[in-house]
C-alpha positions as CSV (number, residue, x, y, z in Angstrom):
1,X,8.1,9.3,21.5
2,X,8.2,6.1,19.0
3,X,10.6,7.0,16.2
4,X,10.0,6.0,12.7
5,X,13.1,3.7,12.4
6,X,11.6,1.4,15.4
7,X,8.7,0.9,13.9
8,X,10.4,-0.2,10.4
9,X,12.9,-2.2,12.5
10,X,10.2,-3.7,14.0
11,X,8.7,-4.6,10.3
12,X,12.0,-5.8,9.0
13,X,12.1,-8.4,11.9
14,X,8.6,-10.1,10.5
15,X,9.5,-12.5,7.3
16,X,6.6,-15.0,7.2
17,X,3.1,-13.5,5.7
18,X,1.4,-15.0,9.0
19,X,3.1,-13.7,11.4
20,X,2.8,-10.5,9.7
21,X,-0.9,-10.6,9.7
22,X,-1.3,-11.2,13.1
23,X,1.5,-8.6,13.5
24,X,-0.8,-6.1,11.8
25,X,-4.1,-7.5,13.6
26,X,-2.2,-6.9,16.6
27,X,-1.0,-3.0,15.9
28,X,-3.7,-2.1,13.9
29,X,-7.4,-1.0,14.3
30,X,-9.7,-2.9,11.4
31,X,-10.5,1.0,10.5
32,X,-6.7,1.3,10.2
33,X,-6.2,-1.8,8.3
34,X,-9.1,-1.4,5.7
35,X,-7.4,1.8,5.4
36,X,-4.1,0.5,4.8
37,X,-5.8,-2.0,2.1
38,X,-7.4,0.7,0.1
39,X,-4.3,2.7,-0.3
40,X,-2.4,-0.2,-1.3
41,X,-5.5,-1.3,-4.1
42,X,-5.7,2.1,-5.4
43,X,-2.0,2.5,-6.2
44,X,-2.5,-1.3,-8.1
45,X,-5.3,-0.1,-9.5
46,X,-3.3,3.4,-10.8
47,X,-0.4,1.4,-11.8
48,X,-2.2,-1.0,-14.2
49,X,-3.2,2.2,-15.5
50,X,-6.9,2.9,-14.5
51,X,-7.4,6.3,-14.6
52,X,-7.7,8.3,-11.1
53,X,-11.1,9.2,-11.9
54,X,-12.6,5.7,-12.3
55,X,-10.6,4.2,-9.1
56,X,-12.5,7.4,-7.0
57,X,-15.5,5.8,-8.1
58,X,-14.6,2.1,-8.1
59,X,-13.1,2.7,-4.2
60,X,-15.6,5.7,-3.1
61,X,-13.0,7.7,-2.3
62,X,-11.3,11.6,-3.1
63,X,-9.1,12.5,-5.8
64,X,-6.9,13.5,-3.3
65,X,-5.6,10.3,-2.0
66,X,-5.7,9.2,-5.9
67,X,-3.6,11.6,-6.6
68,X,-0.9,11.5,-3.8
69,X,-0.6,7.4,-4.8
70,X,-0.2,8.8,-8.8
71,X,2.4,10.9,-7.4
72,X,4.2,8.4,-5.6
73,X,4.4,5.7,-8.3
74,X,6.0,8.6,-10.6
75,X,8.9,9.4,-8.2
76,X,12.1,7.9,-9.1
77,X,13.0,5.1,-7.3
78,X,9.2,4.2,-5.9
79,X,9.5,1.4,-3.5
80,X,5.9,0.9,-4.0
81,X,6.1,0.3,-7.6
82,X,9.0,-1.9,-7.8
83,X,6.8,-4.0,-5.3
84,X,3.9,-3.6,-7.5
85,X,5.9,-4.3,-10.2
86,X,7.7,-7.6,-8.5
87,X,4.3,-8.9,-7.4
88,X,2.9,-8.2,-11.0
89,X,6.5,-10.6,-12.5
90,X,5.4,-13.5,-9.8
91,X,2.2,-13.7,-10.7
92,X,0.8,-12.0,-7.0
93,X,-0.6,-8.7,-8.0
């Protein structure tokens, strides 16, 4: 069985945005990716402080996976919003 820790070892090991794309392309079904994509818009989208009702509508998709990414970005110590938030101070996001 793969173990979680492999797979973010194997992440960690992949520095250059190319390679990671490929990486991804590589690992990834385009069903998986365009999934991967959406979650990561919706909790920009939720950050910049769009409400949860307008993202379902803007991304066709529940208030359930809107509301898991709302809950994420609250926790303490979010890695996703300090990315968010890093991207946002570089001029990325």
């Amino acid at each position: 069985m793969i173990r979680h820790d492999e797979i973010v070892d194997a992440l960690s090991r992949i520095s250059d945005p190319t390679q990671m794309s490929r990486f991804l392309s590589e690992v990834l079904t385009d069903a998986e990716r365009r999934d991967l994509g959406l979650r990561w818009k919706l909790m920009q989208l939720l950050h910049g402080g769009v409400p949860q009702r307008e993202v379902a509508a803007q991304l066709g998709i529940s208030l359930c996976k809107i509301t898991r990414g709302s809950r994420v970005l609250k926790r303490r110590g979010s890695v996703c919003r300090s990315v968010i938030e890093g991207m946002k101070r570089e001029g990325q996001a």
